[in-house]
ZALUMRO-544491 format. One record per residue (C-alpha): x, y, z; residue in one letter. Coordinates in nm, 2 decimals, decimal comma. Example, Ala and Ser with C-alpha at 12.3 -4.5 7.8 and 13.67 -1.06 7.14 Angstrom:
2
u_v_w_resn
1,23_-0,45_0,78_A
1,37_-0,11_0,71_S
This chain:
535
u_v_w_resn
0,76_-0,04_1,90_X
0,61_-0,35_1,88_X
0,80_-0,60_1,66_X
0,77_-0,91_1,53_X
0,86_-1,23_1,26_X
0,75_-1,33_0,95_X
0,86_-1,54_0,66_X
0,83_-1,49_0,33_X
0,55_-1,60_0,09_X
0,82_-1,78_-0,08_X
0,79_-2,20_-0,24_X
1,11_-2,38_-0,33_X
1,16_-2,70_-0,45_X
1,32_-2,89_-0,21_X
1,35_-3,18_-0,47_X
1,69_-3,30_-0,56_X
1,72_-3,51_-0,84_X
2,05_-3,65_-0,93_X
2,10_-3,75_-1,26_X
2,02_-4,06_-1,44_X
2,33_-4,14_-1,52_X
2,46_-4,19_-1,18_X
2,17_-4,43_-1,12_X
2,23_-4,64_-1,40_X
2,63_-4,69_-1,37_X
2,55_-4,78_-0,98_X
2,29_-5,00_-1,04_X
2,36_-5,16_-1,34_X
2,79_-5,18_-1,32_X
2,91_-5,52_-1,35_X
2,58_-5,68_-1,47_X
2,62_-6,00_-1,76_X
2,47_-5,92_-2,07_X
2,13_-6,11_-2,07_X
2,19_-6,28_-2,40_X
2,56_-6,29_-2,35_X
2,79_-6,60_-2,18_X
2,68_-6,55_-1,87_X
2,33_-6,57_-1,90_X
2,31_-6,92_-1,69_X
2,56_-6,81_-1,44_X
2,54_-7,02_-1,08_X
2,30_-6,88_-0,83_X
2,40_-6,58_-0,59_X
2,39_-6,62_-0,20_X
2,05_-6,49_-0,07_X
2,00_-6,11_-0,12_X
2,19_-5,88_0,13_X
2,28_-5,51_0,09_X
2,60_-5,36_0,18_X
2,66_-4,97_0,18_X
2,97_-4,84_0,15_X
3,04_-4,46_0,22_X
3,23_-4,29_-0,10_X
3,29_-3,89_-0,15_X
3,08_-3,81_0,15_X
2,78_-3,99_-0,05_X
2,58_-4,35_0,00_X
2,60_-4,59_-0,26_X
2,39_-4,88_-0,22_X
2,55_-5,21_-0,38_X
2,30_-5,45_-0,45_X
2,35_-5,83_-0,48_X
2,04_-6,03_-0,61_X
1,94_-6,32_-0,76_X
2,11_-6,37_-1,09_X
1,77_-6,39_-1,32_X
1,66_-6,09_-1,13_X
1,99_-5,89_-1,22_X
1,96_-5,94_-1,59_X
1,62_-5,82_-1,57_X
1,70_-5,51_-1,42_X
1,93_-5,48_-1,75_X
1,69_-5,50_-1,94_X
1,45_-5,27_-1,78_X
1,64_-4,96_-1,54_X
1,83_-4,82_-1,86_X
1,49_-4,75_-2,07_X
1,32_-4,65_-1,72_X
1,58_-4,41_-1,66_X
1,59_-4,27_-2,02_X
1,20_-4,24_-1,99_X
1,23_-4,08_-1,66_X
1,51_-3,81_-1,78_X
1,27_-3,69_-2,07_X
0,98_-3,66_-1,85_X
1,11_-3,54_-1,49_X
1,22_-3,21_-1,59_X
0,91_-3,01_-1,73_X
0,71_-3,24_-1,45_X
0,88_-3,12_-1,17_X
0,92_-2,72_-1,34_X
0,51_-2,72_-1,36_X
0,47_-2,89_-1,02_X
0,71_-2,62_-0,88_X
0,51_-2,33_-1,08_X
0,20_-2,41_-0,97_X
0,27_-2,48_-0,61_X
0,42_-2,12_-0,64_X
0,13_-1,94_-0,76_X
-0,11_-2,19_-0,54_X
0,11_-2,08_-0,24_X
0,09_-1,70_-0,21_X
-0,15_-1,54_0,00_X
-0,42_-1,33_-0,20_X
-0,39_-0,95_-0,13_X
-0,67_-0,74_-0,10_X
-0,59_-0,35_-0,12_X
-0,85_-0,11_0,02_X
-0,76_0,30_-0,04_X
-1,01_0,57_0,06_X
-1,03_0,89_-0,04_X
-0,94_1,19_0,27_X
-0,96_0,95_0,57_X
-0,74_1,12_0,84_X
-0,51_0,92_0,99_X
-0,71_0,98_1,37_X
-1,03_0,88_1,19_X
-1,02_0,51_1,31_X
-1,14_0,44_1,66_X
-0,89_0,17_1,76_X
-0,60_0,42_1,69_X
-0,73_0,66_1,98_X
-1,08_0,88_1,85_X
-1,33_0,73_2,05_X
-1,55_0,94_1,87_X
-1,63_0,76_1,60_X
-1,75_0,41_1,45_X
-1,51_0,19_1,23_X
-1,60_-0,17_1,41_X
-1,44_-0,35_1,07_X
-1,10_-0,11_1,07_X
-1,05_-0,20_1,40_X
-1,03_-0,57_1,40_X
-0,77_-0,52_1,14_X
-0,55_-0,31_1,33_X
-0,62_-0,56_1,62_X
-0,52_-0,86_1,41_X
-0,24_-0,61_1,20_X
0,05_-0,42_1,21_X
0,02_-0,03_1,16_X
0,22_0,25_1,05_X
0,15_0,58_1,25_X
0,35_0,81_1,03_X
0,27_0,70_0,65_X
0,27_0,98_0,46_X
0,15_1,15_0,11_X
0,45_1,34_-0,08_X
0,24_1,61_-0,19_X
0,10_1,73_-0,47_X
0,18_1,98_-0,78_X
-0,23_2,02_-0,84_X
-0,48_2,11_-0,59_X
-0,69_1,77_-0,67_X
-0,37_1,63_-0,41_X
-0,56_1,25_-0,50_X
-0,46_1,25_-0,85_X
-0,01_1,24_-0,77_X
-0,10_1,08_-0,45_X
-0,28_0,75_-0,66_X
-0,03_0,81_-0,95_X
0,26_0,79_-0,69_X
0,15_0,47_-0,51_X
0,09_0,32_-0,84_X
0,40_0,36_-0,98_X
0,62_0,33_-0,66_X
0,76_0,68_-0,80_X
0,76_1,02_-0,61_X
0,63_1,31_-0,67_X
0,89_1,47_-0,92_X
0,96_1,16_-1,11_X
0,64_0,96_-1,15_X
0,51_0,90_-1,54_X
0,18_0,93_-1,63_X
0,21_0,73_-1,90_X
0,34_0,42_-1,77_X
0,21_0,06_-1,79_X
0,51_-0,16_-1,74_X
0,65_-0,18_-1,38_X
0,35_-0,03_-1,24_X
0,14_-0,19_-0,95_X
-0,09_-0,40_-1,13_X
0,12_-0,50_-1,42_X
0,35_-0,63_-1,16_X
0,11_-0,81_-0,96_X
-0,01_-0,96_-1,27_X
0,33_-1,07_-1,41_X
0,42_-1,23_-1,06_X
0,13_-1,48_-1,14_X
-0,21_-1,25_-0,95_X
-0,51_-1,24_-1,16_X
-0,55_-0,84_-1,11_X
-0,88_-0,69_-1,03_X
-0,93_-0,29_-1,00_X
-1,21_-0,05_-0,89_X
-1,26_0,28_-0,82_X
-1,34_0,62_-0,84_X
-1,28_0,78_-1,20_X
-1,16_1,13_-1,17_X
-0,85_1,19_-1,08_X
-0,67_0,85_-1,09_X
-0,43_0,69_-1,28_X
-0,62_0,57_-1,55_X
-0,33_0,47_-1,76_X
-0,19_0,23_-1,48_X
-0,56_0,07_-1,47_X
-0,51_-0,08_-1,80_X
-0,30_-0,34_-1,66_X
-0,52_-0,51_-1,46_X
-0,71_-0,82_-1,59_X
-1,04_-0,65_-1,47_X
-1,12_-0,33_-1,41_X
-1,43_-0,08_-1,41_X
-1,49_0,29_-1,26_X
-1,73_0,39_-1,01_X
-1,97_0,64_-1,09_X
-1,79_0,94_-0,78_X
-2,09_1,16_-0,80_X
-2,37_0,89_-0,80_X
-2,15_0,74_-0,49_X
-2,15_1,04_-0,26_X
-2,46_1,12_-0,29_X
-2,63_0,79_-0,24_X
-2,59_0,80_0,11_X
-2,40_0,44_0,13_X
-2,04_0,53_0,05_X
-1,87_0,24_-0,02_X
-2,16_0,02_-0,10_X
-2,11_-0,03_-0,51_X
-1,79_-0,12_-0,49_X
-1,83_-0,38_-0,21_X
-2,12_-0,53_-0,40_X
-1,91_-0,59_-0,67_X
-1,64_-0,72_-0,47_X
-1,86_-0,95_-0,27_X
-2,01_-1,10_-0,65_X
-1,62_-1,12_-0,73_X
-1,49_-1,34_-0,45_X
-1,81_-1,55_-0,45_X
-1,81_-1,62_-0,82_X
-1,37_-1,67_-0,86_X
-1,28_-1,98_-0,94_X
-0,94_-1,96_-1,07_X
-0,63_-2,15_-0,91_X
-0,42_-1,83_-0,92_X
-0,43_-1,55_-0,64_X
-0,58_-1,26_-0,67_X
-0,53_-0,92_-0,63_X
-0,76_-0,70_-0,56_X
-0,73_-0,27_-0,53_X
-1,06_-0,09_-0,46_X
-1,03_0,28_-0,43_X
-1,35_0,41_-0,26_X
-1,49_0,77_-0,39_X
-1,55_0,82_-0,01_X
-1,55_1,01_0,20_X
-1,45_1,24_-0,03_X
-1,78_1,56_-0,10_X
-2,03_1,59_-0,11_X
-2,03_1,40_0,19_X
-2,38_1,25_0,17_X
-2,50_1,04_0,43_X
-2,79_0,79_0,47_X
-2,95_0,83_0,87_X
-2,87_0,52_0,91_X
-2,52_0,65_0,97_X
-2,60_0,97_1,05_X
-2,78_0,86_1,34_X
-2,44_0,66_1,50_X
-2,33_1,06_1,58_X
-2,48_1,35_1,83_X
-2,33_1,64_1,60_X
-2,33_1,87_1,94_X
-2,10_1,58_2,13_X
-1,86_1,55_1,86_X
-1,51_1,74_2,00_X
-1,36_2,01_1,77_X
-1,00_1,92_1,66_X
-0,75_2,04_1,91_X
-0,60_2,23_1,67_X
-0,94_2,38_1,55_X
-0,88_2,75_1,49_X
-1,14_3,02_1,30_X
-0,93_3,15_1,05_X
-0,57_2,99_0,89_X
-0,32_3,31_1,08_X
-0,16_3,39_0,76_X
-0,21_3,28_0,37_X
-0,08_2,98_0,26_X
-0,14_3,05_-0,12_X
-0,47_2,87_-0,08_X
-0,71_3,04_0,12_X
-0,97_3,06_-0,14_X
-0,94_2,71_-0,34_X
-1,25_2,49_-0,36_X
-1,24_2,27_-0,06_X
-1,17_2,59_0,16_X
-1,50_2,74_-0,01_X
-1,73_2,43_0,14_X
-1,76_2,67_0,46_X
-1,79_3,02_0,52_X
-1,50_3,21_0,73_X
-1,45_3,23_0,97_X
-1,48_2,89_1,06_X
-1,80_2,88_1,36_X
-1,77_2,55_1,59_X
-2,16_2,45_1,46_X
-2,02_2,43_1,11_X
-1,71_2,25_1,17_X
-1,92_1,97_1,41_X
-2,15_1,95_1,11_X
-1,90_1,84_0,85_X
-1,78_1,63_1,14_X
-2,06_1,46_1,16_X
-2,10_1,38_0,80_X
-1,73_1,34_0,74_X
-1,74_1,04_1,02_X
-2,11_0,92_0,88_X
-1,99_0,86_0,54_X
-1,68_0,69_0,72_X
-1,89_0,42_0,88_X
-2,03_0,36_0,59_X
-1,73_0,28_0,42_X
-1,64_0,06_0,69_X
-1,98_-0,16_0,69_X
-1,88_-0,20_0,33_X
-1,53_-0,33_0,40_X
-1,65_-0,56_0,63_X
-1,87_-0,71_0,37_X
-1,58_-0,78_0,19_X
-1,40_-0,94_0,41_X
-1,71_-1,14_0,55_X
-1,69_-1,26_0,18_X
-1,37_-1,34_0,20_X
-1,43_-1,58_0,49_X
-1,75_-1,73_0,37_X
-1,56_-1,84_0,06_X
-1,28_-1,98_0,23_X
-1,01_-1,70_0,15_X
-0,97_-1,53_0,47_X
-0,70_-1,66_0,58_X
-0,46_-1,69_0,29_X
-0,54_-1,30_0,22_X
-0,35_-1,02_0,30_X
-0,52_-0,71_0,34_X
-0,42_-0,37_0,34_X
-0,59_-0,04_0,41_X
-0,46_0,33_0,31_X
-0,62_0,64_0,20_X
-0,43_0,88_-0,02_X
-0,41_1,18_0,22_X
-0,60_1,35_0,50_X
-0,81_1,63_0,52_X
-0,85_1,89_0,76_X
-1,20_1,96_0,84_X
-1,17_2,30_1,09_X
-0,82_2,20_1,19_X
-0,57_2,53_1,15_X
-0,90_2,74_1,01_X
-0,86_2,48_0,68_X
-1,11_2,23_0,56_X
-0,89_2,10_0,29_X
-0,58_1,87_0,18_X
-0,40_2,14_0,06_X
-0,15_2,20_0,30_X
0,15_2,03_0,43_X
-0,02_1,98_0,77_X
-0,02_1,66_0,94_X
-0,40_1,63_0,93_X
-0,38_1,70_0,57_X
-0,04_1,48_0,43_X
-0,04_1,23_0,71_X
-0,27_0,87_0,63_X
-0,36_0,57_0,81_X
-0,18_0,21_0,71_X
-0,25_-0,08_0,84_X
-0,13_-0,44_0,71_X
-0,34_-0,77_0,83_X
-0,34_-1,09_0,68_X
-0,14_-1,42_0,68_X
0,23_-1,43_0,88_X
0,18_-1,07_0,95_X
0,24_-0,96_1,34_X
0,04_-0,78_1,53_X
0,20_-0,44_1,60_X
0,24_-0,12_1,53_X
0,58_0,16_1,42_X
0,64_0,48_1,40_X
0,89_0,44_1,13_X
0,87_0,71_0,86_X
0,70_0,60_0,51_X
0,55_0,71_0,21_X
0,21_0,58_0,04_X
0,45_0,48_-0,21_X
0,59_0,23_0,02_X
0,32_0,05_-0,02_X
0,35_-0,12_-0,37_X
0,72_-0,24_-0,33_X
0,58_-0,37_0,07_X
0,33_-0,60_-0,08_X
0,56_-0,74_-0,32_X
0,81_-0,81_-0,07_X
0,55_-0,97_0,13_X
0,43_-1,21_-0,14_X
0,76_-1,29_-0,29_X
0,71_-1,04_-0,61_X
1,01_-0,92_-0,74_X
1,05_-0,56_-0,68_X
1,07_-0,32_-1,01_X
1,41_-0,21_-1,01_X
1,45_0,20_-0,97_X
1,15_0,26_-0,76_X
1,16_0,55_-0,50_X
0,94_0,31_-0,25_X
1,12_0,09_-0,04_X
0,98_-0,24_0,15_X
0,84_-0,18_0,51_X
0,89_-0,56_0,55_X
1,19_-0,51_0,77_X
1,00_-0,31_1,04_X
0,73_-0,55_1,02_X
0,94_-0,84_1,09_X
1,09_-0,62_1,37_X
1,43_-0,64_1,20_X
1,46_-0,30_1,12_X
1,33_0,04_1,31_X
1,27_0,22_0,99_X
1,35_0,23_0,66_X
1,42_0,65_0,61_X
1,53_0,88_0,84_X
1,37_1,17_0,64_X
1,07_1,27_0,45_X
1,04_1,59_0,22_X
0,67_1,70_0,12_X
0,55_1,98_-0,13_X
0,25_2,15_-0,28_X
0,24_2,33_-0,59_X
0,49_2,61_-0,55_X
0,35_2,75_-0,22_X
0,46_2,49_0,02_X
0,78_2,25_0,14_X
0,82_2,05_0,40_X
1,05_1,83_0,58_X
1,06_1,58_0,84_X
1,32_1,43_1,04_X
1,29_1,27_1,38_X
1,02_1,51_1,59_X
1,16_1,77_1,41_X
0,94_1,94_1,11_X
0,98_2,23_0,95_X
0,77_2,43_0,66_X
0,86_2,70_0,43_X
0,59_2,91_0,21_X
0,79_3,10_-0,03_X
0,58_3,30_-0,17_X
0,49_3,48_0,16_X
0,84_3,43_0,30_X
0,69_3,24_0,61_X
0,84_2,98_0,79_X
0,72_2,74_1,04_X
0,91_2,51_1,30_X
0,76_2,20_1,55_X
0,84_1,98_1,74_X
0,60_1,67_1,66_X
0,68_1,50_2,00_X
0,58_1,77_2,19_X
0,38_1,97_1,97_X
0,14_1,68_1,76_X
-0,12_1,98_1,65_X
0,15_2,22_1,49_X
0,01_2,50_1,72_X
0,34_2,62_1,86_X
0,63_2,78_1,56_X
0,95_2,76_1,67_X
1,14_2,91_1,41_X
1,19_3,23_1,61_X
1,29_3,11_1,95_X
1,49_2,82_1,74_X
1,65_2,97_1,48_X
1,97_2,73_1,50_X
1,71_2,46_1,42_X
1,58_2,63_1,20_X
1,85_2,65_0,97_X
1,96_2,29_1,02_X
1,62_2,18_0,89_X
1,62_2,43_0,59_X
1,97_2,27_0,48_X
1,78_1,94_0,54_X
1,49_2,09_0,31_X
1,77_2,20_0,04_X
1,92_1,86_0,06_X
1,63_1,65_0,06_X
1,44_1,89_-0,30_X
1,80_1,77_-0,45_X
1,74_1,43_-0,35_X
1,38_1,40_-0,52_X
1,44_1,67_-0,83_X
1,27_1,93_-0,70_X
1,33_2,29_-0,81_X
1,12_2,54_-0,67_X
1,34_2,79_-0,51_X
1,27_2,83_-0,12_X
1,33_3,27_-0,17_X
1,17_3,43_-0,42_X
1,19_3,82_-0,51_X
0,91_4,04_-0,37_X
0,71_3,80_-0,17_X
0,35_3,89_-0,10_X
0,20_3,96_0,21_X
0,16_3,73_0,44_X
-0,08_3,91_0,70_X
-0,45_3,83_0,59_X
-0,80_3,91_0,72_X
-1,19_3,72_0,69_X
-1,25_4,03_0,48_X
-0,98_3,95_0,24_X
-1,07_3,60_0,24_X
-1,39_3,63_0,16_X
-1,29_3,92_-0,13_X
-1,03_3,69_-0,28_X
-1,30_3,41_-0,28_X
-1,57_3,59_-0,50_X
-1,31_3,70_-0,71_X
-1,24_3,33_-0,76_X
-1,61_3,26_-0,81_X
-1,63_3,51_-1,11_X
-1,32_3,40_-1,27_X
-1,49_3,04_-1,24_X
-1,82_3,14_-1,38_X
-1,68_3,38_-1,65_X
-1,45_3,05_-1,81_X
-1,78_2,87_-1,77_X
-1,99_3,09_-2,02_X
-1,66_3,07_-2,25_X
-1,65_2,71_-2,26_X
């Protein structure tokens, strides 16, 4: 792991101002009243100093010409008065604004269903993201960043909510305003700016911010330039700010998210017949998960044909380099105004997806390609490197304001990654517990990973350093393991005030056929258009 130092974003006043009255007994002690006796007193010898050490402190004794000496009487008592009323607030709003003029701007950048392999400078070779990868060039990044889960198949909507609120999944509020990302950004002196996508986002949390607006999701996916509103918008921001606070700036991208519309101009970056399958790439999922049939799986037909799965491939990474043209926009702004280099930038999406991988095409699993997102910070007295320490998306609110000398809200579930960036720490947790709905649990500890589906009594056992795809279940050959990392699982749904028992009475069938699936999924698709014609 590659490690490194950093300091702070943090201005104190190194100013030490003793008081006044110190001053005044030192330099005016012993001196004739000017309208008193002495007022023609003999001449002094020709000015000297002397310094004489007392309590560990200087003291400069000054002997000057008498006429000189009674003029300081006059004068040094009303300067020093004068100076007592007005050095106080001076030096507070000197040491304010050099605060606020001294932290680094942050901009924020989160996709929606990036992979965490879906950047071409962390190993896929595949595909195009020239602007991602100068920032993990210039950056440090997280391998293993994680979403929770989710308790809703639209996994975006607790995945924003919990890296808004710095709250997992159990425990976040909808409702909140105080504490939250933006409101905290904004009290620690940012002027807050916020775009993105409108469904299934915190919208509540939004309000906070001194500027914010909603992209229009379905106008943006099927433009065929994913990404492009929102950097115009941005790029008008940062060329029009004038303000002599920092900003902060979170743009959520309604990309790549589908419909996955692509212009050719990014279409054409890809050969959808040389694009490799995912190594774990498999027809059909080997047993149900408790969502076979929910909408993302129901963007393909099963089972899962290789020609299919290259085709959303290739629009999945077209809409992709769209996105990053877009960001580099942005950050081209960012230097043609001056701001580069006094902004920290960070780049997340809220969860994977997994596009043939496992016979799924959906987030809703507990998967690595599904839960597992790419982080990268870049930016000002960052390090270049990269960690493997274990984190959550949540991480990432209490991180930046660690970075930027924000306080942190007290009785968040995220914790600051600052440690491992400054290669002080290996890791901040040792474990990480996922869910979804009540059909999935998960948990992580070291390479080991183990996940339990309840309702089909299943359970599933890997070893991540050896097994990266999830292809090979251990729980049978393993069973000692296996029971370590259910007590783990127990431990760990205590932890985060989770209650979904992980035996339930009469389990369904786990075993399941393309004929089932595609049964199950018309079912679905006359439920859907019966509770239409109701509405």
């Amino acid at each position: 792991m590659a490690t490194g130092c950093r300091r702070r974003w943090v201005r104190e006043s190194s100013l030490d101002v003793s008081p006044a009255t110190d001053h005044s007994k030192q330099l005016c002690a012993g001196l004739p009243t000017p309208h008193g006796p002495d007022r023609r007193s003999p001449p002094l010898p020709k000015a000297k100093s002397v310094f004489q050490r007392r309590q560990n402190r200087y003291y400069a004794t000054v002997i000057i010409r008498q006429p000189i000496r009674n003029l300081l009487g006059i004068i040094m008592p009303r300067m020093l008065i004068l100076l007592c009323c007005l050095s106080t607030p001076l030096f507070a709003i000197q040491a304010a604004g050099g605060a606020d003029a001294g932290k680094p701007n942050v901009l924020f950048l989160f996709t929606d269903d990036p992979r965490a392999d879906t950047i071409a400078a962390l190993g896929n070779k595949h595909i195009q993201t020239p602007n991602l990868d100068e920032l993990v060039r210039s950056g440090f990044v997280f391998h293993n960043a994680y979403c929770m889960g989710s308790t809703m198949p639209a996994v975006c909507n607790p995945s924003r909510h919990m890296m808004h609120s710095g709250m997992s999944l159990f425990r976040y509020d909808p409702k909140q305003i105080q504490g939250t990302f933006g409101e905290t950004m904004k009290r620690a002196g940012y002027y807050t700016y916020h775009e993105s996508k409108r469904g299934n986002t915190p919208h509540t949390y939004h309000t906070a911010y001194d500027k914010s607006r909603y992209l229009n999701d379905q106008a943006e996916r099927t433009s065929g330039h994913h990404g492009r509103t929102a950097a115009v918008h941005a790029v008008k921001f940062l060329k029009d700010y004038d303000r002599d606070q920092p900003f902060f700036m979170y743009i959520g991208f309604a990309g790549p998210h589908d419909p996955r519309v692509a212009a050719e101009e990014w279409k054409s970056l890809y050969d959808p017949a040389g694009l490799p399958l995912p190594g774990n790439y498999k027809p059909v999922h080997p047993f149900d998960n408790g969502e076979m049939v929910i909408r993302d799986e129901q963007l393909a037909p099963w089972p899962r044909t290789e020609e299919v799965v290259r085709e959303h491939l290739h629009d999945y990474y077209a809409c992709i380099s769209s996105i990053d043209h877009n960001i580099g926009r942005i950050i081209a702004a960012l230097k043609e105004t001056g701001q580069f280099e006094n902004t920290i930038i960070v780049f997340s999406s809220d969860h994977g997806l997994a596009v043939g991988s496992h016979g799924l095409f959906g987030k809703q699993s507990l998967y690595e390609h599904s839960m597992n997102s790419p982080l990268i910070f870049s930016g000002p007295r960052i390090p270049h490197g990269e960690s493997d320490a274990l984190c959550y998306l949540f991480d990432i609110f209490p991180t930046v304001c660690d970075l930027v000398g924000a306080p942190i809200p007290e009785g968040i579930d995220g914790k600051s990654l600052v440690p491992v960036i400054e290669g002080k720490a290996e890791g901040v947790r040792d474990t990480l517990f996922f869910a979804y709905r009540d059909v999935m649990r998960a948990v992580r500890q070291g390479d080991w990973k183990l996940i339990r589906y309840p309702q089909v009594n299943v359970t599933q056992l890997f070893n991540l350093r050896e097994d990266p795809l999830e292809l090979n279940n251990l729980s049978v050959s393993n069973p000692e393991q296996a029971d370590r990392m259910i007590e783990l699982l127990i431990k760990q749904q205590d932890a985060y005030d989770d209650k979904q028992p992980l035996v339930v009475e009469n389990p369904q069938p786990a075993a399941i056929t393309v004929e089932m699936i595609n049964k199950a999924a018309e079912q679905a698709a006359t439920k859907k258009r019966k509770a239409k014609r109701r509405k």
